[in-house]
C-alpha positions as CSV (number, residue, x, y, z in Angstrom):
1,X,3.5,-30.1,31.9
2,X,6.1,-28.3,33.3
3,X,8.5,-28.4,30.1
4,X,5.7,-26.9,28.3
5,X,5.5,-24.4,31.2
6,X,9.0,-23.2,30.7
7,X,8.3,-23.5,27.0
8,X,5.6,-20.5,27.2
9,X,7.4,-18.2,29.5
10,X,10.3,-18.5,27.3
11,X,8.3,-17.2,24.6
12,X,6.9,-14.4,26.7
13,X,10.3,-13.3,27.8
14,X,11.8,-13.3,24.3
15,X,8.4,-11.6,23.0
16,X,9.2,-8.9,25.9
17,X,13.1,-8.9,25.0
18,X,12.0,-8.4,21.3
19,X,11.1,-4.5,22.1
20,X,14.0,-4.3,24.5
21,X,15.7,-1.4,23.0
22,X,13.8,1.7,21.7
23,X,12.3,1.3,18.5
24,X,13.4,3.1,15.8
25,X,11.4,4.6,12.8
26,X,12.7,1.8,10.6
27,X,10.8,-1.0,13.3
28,X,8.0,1.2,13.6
29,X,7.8,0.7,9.5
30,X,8.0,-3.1,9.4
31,X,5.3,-3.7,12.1
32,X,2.8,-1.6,10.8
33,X,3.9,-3.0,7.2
34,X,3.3,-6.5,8.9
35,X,0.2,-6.1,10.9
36,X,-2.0,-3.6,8.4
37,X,-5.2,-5.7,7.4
38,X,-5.6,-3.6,4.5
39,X,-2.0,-4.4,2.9
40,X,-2.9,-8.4,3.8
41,X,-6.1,-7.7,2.0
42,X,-4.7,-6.4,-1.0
43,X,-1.9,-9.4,-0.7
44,X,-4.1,-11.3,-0.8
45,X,-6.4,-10.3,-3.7
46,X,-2.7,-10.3,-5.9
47,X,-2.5,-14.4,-5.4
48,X,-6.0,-14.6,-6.3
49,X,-5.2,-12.8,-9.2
50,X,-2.0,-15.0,-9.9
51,X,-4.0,-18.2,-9.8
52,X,-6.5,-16.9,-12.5
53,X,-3.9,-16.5,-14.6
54,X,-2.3,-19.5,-14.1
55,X,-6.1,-21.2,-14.8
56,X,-6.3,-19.5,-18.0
57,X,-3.0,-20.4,-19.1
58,X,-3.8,-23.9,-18.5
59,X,-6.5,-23.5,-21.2
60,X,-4.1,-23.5,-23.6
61,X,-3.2,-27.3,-22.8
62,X,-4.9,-30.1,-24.1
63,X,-8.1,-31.6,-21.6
64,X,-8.2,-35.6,-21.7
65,X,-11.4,-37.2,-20.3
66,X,-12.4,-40.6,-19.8
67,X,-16.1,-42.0,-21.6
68,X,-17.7,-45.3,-20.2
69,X,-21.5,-45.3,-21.4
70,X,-24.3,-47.8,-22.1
71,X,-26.8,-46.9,-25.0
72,X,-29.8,-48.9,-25.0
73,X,-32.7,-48.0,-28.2
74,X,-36.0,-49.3,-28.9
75,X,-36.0,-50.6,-32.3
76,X,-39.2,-49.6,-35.0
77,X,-41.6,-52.8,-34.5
78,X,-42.6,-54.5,-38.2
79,X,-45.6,-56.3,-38.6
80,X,-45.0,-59.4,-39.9
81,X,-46.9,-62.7,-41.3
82,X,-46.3,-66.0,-39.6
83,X,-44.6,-66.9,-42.9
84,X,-42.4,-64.5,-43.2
85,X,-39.3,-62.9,-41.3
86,X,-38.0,-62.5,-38.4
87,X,-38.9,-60.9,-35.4
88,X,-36.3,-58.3,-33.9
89,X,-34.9,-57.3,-30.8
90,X,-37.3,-54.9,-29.2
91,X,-34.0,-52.9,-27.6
92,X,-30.2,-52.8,-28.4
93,X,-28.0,-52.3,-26.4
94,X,-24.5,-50.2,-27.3
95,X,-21.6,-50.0,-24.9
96,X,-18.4,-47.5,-25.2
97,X,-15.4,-46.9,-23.6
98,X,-12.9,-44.1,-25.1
99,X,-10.6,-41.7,-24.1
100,X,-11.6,-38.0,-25.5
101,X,-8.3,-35.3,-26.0
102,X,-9.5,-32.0,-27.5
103,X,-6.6,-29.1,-28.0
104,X,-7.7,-25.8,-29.3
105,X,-6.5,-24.7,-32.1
106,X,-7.9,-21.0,-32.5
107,X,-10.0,-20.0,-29.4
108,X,-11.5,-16.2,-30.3
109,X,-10.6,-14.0,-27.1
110,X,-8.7,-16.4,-25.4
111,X,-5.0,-14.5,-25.6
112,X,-6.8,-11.4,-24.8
113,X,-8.4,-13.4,-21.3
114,X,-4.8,-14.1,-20.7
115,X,-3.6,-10.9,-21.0
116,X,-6.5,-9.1,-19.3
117,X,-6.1,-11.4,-16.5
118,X,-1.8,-10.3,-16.6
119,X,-3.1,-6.7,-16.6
120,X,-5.3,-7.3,-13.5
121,X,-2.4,-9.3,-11.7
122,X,-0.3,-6.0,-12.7
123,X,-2.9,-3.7,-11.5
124,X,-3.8,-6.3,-8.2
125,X,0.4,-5.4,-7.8
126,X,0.3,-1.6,-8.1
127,X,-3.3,-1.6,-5.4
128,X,-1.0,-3.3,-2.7
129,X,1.7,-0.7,-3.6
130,X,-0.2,2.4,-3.5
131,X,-2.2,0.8,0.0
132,X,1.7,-0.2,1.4
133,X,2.6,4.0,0.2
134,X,-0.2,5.3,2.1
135,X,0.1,3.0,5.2
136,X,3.6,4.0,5.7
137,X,3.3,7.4,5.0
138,X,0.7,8.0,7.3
139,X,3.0,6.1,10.1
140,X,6.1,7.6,9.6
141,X,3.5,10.8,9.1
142,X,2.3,10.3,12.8
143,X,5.9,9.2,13.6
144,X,6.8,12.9,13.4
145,X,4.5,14.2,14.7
146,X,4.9,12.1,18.1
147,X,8.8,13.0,17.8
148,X,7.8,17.0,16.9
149,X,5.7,17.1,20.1
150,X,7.9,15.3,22.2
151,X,11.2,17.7,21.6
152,X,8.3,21.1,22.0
153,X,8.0,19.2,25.2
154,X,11.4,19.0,25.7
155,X,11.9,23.0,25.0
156,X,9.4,23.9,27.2
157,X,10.8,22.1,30.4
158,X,13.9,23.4,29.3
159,X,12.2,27.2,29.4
160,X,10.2,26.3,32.7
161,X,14.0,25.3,34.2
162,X,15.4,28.4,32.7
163,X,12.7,30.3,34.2
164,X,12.6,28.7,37.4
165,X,16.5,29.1,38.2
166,X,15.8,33.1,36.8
167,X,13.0,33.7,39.2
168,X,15.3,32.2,42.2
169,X,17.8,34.7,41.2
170,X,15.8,37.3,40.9
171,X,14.4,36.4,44.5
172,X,17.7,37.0,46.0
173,X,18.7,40.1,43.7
174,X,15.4,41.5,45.2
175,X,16.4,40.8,48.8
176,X,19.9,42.9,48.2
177,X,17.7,45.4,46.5
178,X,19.5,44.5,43.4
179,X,15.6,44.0,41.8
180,X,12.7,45.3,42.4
181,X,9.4,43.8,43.5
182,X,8.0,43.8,40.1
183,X,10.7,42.4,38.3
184,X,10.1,39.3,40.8
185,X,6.4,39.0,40.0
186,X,7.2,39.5,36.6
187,X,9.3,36.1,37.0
188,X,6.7,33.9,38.7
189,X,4.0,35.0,35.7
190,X,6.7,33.9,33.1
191,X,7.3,30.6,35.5
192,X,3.7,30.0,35.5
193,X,2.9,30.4,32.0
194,X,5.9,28.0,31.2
195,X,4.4,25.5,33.6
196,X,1.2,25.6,32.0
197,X,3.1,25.5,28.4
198,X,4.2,22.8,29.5
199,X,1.5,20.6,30.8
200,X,-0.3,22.1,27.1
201,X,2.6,20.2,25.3
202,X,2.2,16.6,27.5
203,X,-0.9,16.6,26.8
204,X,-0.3,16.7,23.2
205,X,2.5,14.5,23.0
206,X,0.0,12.0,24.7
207,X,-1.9,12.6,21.8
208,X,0.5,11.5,19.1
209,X,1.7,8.9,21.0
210,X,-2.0,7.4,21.1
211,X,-2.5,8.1,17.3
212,X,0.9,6.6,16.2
213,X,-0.1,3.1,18.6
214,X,-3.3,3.6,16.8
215,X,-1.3,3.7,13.2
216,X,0.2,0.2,14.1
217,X,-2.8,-1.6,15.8
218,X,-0.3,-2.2,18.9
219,X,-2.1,-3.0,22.3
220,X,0.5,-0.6,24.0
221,X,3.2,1.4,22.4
222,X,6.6,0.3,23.8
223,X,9.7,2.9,23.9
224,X,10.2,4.4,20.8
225,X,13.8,6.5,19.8
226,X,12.5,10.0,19.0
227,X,16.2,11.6,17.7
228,X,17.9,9.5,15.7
229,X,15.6,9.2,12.5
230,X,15.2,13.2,12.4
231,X,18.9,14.1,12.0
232,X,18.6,16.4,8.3
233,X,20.9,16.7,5.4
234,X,19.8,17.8,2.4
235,X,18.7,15.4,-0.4
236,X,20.2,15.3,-3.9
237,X,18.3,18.9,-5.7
238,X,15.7,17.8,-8.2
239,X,14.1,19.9,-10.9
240,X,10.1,19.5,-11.5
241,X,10.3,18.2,-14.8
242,X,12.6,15.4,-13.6
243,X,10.3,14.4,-10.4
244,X,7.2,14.4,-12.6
245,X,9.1,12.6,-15.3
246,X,9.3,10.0,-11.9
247,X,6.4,9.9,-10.9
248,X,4.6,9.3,-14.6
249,X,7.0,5.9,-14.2
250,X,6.5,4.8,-10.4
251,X,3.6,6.4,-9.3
252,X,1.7,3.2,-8.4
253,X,-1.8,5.5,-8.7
254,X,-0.7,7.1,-12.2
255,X,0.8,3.5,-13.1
256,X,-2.9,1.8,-12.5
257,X,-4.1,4.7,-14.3
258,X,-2.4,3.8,-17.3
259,X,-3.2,0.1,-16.9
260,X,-7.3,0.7,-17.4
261,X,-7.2,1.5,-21.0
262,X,-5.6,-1.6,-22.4
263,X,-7.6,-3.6,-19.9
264,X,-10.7,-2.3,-21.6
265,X,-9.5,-3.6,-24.7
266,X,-8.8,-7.2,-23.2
267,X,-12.3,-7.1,-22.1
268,X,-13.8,-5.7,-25.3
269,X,-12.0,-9.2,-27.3
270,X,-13.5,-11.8,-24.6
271,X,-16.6,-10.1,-24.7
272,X,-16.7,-10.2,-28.8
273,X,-15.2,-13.4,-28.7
274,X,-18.3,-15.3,-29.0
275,X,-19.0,-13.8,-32.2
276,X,-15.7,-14.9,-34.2
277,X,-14.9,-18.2,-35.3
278,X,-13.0,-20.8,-33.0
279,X,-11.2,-24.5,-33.9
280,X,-10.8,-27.3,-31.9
281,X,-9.0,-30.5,-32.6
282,X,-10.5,-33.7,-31.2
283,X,-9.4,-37.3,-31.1
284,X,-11.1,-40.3,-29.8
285,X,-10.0,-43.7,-28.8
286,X,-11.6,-46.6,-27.0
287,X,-14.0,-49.5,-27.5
288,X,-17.6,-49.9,-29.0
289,X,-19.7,-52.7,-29.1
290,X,-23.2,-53.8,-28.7
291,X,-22.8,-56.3,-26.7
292,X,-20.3,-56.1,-23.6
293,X,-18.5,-59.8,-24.0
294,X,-17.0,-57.9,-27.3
295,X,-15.0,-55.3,-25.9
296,X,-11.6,-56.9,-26.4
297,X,-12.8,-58.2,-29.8
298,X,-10.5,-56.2,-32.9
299,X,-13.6,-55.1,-34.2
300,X,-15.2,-53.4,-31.4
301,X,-12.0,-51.1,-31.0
302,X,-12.1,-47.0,-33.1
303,X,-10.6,-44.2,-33.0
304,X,-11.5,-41.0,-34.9
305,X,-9.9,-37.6,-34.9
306,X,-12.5,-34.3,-35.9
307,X,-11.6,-31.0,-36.6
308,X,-14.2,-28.7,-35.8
309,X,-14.6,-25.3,-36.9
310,X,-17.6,-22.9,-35.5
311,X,-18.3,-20.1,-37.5
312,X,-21.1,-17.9,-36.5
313,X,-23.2,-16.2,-39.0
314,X,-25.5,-13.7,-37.5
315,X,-25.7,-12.4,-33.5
316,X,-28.1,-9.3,-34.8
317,X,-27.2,-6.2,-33.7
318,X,-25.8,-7.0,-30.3
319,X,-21.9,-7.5,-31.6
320,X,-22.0,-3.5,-32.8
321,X,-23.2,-1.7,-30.0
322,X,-21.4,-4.0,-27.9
323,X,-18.0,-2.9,-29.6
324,X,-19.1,0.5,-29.2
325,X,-19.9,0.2,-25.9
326,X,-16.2,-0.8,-24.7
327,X,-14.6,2.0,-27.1
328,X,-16.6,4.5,-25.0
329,X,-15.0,2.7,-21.6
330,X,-11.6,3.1,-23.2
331,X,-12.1,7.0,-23.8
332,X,-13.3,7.3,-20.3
333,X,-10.3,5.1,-19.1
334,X,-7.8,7.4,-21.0
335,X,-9.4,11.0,-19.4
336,X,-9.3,9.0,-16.3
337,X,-5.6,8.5,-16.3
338,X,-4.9,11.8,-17.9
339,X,-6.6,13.6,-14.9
340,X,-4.8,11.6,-12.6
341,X,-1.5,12.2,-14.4
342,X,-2.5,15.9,-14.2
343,X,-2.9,15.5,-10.4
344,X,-0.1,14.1,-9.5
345,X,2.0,16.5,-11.4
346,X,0.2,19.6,-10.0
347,X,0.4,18.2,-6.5
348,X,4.1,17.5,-6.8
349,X,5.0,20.6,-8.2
350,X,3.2,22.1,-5.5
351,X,5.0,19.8,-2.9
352,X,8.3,20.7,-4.7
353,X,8.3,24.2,-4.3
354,X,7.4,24.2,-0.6
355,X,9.9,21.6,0.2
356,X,12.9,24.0,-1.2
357,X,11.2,27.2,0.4
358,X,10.9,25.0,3.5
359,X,14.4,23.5,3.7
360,X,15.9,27.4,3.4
361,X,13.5,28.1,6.1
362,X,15.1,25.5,8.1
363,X,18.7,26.7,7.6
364,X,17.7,30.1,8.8
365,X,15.9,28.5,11.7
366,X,18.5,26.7,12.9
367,X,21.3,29.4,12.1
368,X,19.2,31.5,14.9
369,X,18.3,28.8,17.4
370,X,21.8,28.6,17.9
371,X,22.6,33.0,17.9
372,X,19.6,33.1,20.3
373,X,21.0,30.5,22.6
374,X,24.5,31.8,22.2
375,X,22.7,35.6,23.4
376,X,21.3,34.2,26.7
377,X,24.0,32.4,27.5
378,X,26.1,36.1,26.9
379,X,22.9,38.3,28.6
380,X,23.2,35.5,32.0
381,X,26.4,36.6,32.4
382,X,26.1,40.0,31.5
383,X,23.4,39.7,33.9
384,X,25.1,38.5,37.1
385,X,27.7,41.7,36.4
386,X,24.7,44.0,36.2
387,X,25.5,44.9,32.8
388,X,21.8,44.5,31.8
389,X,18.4,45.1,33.4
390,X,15.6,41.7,34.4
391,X,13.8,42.4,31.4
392,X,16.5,42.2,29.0
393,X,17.1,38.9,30.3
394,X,13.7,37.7,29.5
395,X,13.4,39.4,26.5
396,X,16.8,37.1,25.6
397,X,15.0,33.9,27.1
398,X,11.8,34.6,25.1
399,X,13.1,35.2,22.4
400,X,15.8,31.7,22.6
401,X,12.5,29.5,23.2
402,X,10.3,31.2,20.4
403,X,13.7,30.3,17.7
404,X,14.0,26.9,19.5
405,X,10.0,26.3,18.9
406,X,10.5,27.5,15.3
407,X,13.1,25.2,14.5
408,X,11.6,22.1,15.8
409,X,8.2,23.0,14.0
410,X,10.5,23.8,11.0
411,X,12.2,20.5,10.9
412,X,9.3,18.5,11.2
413,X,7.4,20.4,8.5
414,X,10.6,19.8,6.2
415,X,10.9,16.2,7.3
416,X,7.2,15.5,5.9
417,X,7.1,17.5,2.7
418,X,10.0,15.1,1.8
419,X,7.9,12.3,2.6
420,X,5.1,13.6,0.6
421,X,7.4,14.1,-2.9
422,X,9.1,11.2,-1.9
423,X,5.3,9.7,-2.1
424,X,4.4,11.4,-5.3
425,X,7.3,10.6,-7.2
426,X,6.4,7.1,-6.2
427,X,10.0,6.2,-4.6
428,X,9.4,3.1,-2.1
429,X,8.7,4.6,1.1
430,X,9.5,0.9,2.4
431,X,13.1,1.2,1.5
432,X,13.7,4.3,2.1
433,X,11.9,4.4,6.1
434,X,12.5,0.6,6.8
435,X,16.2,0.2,6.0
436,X,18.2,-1.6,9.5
């Protein structure tokens, strides 16, 4: 009892020690990779898939079955004279014992089973990837916007302590008569507002934080690191035609797509099948004998071998309007997947353009987050020389938080159009957001 004691608190402590360290976007990744039911679901439906392909391979293999059987008939009754003949058994009785092998030879529609069930295997494959694509997209997706809210919470305690330390100076510049009344009521409404900007931006960071747990069906969401996984360089330039040219290859949506067409075919020849001739091979070999003290006797052994060959004549009308009625699937399976081809394109073209307008967005953001920072840092100093008036040094402060504010919102919108083309184009979002 008290080995297995130890036993479960050792297991607690190294559950607890597992989420130790802040978790990074990669971890964030694998659990919800791991614990999605959907994903296990479709995982699930792929090894069903597997095994029906593996059953109708085995069709393909010669079945073996054992026959033991007793045959018992009445025989036709003769009337006879009391001179003549003699009477017969009323019943006879036949027994058997053989071993049946049949192989097919020609079975109509049985390739095209096997390779409609290989198209579904391939198509079971491309559902798990697309579900997997849109499960971590939308976690890294709520990812960033947990870690977007987080640093606007950041900048706004940073404003509030800016503000705060500004309204304590102006509080003494007003006691030398350095600053006027108003300029020190000015400062308190501008600390206010900043406290209240503040609170605003806990409340949504709370937020995030409760749809990201959400995201990876976590009973509470331990620390996670909100800095290091939105450092930005810029990736590799791609034209359009090249990303569609992508995506029309890994697009798992635009690959099942593609798949419907030919599986429409594969259904078409097993549904026709029955119509079109099929040959089977069959051998026998065993016992027979009517009586069952003559089983080992030589004459009461067979064998036979049968080639059988069914050819149907006539299945009425049903075989052409049934052929006519998968070619009309196809067509709808091929303007299916050429409107889905046509999405994707459109959408990623779309998703192109705004992620280069975006990224030069970002430059210029960041190239004045920095000019605004380096201006309040000048006008504080400038400041305490009285070189400039109060107001110009909230003007500078204002005008440093609203560039700061712009930046982070800037980088995060940058951040998930990547992760949208990256999406389209059908990279794997697992590789590229899980790697250690």
């Amino acid at each position: 009892m008290i080995r297995t004691s130890s036993l479960i608190i050792l297991l607690l402590l190294q559950s607890f020690s597992a989420y130790s360290a802040p978790l990074r976007l990669a971890d964030l990744v694998k659990i919800g990779v791991r614990q999605n039911p959907q994903i296990k679901t479709a995982a699930d439906n792929l090894a069903a898939s597997q095994y029906n392909t593996k059953q109708a391979i085995g069709a393909l293999f010669p079945t073996v079955s054992l026959v033991v059987g007793q045959t018992s008939t009445q025989n036709a009754e003769t009337l006879v004279g009391t001179s003549t003949g003699t009477a017969q058994p009323r019943y006879t009785e036949n027994y058997n014992a053989y071993l049946q092998a049949t192989q097919p030879i020609y079975q109509s529609g049985l390739t095209a089973a096997i390779n409609q069930l290989h198209t579904n295997e391939e198509i079971a494959n491309l559902s798990k990837a697309s579900i997997t694509q849109t499960t971590i997209m939308t976690i890294v997706g709520a990812y960033y916007g947990y870690a977007m809210e987080a640093r606007l919470y950041k900048a706004a305690l940073d404003n509030q302590e800016i503000l705060d330390a500004y309204k304590n100076i102006i509080t003494r510049f007003e006691h030398i008569g350095r600053a006027r009344v108003t300029d020190r009521l000015l400062a308190e409404v501008n600390l206010t507002s900043a406290k209240a900007n503040v609170s605003d931006f806990d409340a949504l960071m709370i937020q995030q934080k409760e749809i990201l747990r959400q995201q990876l069906a976590m009973d509470e969401l331990p620390e996670v690191d909100l800095e290091s996984d939105t450092t930005v360089t810029k990736v590799e330039k791609i034209n359009a035609t090249d990303a569609v040219a992508i995506a029309m290859k890994s697009n798992p949506d635009v690959l099942n797509a593609l798949k419907q067409p030919p599986l429409v075919d594969y259904e078409k020849d097993v549904a026709v099948s029955t119509d079109l001739p099929s040959l089977n091979l069959t051998g026998l070999l065993g016992y027979q004998a009517p009586d069952q003290s003559d089983w080992q006797s030589n004459s009461a052994q067979y064998g036979s071998i049968l080639v059988q060959l069914n050819v149907p004549i006539f299945s009425g009308l049903s075989s052409i309007y049934k052929r006519r009625s998968y070619d009309a699937q196809k067509q709808s399976a091929i303007h299916t997947a050429d409107t889905e081809k046509l999405a994707v394109e459109s959408s990623l073209r779309q998703d192109l353009k705004i992620l280069e307008d975006t990224y030069n967005s970002l430059q210029l953001a960041r190239e004045a987050a920095i000019k605004a920072r380096n201006a309040l840092e000048i006008g504080n100093r400038d400041f305490q020389r009285a070189l400039i008036s109060p107001q110009d040094v909230l003007t500078l402060q204002t005008t440093r938080y609203s560039a700061e504010q712009y930046f982070i919102t800037t980088l995060f919108k940058y951040l998930n159009a990547l992760l949208a083309v990256r999406q389209l184009m059908g990279i794997n979002l697992e590789e590229a957001y899980a790697k250690t």
